[in-house]
N, C-alpha and C positions, 0 to 999 in steps of 0.2 A: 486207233491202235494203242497198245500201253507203248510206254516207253524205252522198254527194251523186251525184244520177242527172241525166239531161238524157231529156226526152222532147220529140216533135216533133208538135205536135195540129194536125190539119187539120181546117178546117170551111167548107163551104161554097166553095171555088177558093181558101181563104187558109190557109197557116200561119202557126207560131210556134210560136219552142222555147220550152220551161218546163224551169227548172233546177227541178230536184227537191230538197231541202233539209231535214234529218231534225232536228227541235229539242224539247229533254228537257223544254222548257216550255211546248211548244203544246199543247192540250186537245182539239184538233181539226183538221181540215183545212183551208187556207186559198189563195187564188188572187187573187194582185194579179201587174196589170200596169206592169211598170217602162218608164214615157216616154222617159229617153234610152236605154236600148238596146232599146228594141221588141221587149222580150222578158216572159216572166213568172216570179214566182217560188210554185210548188208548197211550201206547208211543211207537213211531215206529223208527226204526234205519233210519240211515244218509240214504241209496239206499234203504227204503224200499217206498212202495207204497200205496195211498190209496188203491186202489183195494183189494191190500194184506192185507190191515190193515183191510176192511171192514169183509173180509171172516176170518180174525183172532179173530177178535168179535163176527163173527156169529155160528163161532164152540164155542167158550164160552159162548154161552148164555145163556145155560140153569146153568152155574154154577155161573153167575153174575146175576141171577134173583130169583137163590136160598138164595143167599148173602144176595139180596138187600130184600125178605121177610122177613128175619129174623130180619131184625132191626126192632126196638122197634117203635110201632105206634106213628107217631104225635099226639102233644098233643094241640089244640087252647088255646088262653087265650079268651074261655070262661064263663059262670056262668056254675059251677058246676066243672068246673077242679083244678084240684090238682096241683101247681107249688113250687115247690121251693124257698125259699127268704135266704140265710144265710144257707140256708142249711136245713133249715124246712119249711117241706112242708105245705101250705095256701090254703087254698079252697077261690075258686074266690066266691063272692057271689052281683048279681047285686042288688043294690037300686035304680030304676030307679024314684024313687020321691022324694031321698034327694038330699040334696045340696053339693056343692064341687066335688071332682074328684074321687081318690083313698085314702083310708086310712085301717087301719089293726085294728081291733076288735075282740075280744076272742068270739066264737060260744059258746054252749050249755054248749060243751063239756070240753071247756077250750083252746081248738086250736085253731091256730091264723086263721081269715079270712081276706084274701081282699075285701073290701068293695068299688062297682062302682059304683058311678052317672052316671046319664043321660039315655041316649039312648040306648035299645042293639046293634044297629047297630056300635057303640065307645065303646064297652068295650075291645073288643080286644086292638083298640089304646092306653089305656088310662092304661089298667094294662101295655105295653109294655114302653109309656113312663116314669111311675113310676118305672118300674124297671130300667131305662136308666139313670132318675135323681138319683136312690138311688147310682148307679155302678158311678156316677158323683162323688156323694158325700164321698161314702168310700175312692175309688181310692185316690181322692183328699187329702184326709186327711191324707191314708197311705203314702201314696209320698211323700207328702212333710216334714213327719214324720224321713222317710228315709234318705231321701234328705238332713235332718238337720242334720243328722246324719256322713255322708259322706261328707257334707260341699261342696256342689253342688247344683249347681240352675236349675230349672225344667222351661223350656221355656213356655211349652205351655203342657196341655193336653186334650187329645181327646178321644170320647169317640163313638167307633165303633160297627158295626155287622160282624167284621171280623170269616171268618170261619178256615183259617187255620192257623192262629196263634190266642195265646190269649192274646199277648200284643207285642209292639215294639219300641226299642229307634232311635233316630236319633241322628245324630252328633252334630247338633246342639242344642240336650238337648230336645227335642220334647217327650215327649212319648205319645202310642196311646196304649188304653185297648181294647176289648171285652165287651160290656155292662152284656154278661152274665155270666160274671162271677161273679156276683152278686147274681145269684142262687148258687153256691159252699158254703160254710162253710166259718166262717170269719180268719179261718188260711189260707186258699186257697185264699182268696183275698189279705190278708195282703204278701202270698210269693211272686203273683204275682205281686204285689207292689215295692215289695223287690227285685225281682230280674230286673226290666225295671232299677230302681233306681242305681242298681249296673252296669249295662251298662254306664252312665251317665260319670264312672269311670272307667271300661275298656270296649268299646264295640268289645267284643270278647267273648268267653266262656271257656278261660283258665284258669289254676288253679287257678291265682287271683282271677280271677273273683268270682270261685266257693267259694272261702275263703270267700270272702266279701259277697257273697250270706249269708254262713250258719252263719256269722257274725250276719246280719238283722236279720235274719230269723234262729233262731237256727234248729227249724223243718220242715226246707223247705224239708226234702227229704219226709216225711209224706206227705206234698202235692202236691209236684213231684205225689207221687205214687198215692194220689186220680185223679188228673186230666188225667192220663194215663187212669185209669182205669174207673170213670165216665166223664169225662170230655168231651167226643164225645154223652152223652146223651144227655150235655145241649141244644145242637143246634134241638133238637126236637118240644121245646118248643117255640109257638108264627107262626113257619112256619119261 
């Protein structure tokens, strides 16, 4: 078999693809379903086979399509949806005859609203960009905050839809976020801040490291433990 296959398992009125995935150190066959993209990952040992790997997902199906109902329904960005900004939640609400883009206004009730111009057919766009420019603008701010801190220069940063990490350094001083993490709480932006930054100065995840982590970030293990625990919700959000 090649080295990485994509099969498509139906069971029951539901799919879902499974990336097929060929690894020299598995012992056996394995079947995990990954939360933000509603997909799964097939890994099959060095002498194993498609063949084998297809019938190895097809006797699990009914327990990876029980998995995958149980996640929490996508949410669009909407008029009338409920997302996240800092960590509080904001009702989308379209203006489709004022002017400008996005911006945030207190409802009736006193909770905060997003507020879209234009078209229905861009409000989806247009709340996704605002949140992409805001994850720009915190990130930015905390880094380089960090950064001063450590006495280390920040080359570049970027500013992604990455799914399986929520942030990354390079050697060359590069770091790259999650846009959604912007939805989290501003301690939970600010750790993830904190800990790309402290890469900068060892990129590795030894003790140092972790010293210099709770340095930045006195209460990064607080937000260690939220993103464990919601942190696989936020990719629901937007699709």
């Amino acid at each position: 078999m090649a080295e990485a296959a994509t099969l498509l398992l139906r069971f029951d009125g539901t799919q879902v693809t499974v990336a097929v995935k060929r690894s020299v150190r598995a012992r056996r066959y394995t079947l995990r379903l990954r939360t933000a993209e509603r997909d799964a990952v097939l890994t099959v040992p060095k002498r194993g086979s498609l063949a084998e790997a297809t019938a190895f997902a097809e006797r699990h199906a009914a327990w990876l399509m029980a998995r995958l109902r149980r996640l929490p329904p996508q949410i669009e960005f909407v008029a009338g949806a409920s997302v996240p900004v800092r960590g509080v939640p904001h009702l989308i609400e379209h203006r489709p005859d004022a002017r400008g883009t996005v911006w945030v206004e207190p409802g009736a009730d006193g909770a905060p609203r997003l507020m879209v111009a234009g078209e229905a057919p861009h409000v989806g766009r247009r709340v996704r960009d605002h949140l992409v420019r805001l994850a720009r603008a915190e990130l930015t701010t905390a880094s380089a905050r960090h950064a001063a801190t450590v006495g280390r220069r920040i080359a570049r940063i970027t500013i992604r839809d990455a799914r399986s990490r929520w942030g990354s350094c390079s050697s060359s001083g590069r770091l790259s976020f999650s846009w959604r993490i912007v939805m989290a709480p501003p301690a939970v932006i600010d750790y993830l801040a904190a800990h790309e930054v402290a890469h900068l100065v060892h990129l590795d995840h030894s003790r140092r490291f972790w010293d210099l982590v709770a340095k930045l970030c006195p209460e990064h293990a607080a937000a260690r433990l939220w993103l464990k625990r919601h942190g696989a919700g936020l990719h629901r959000y937007g699709g």
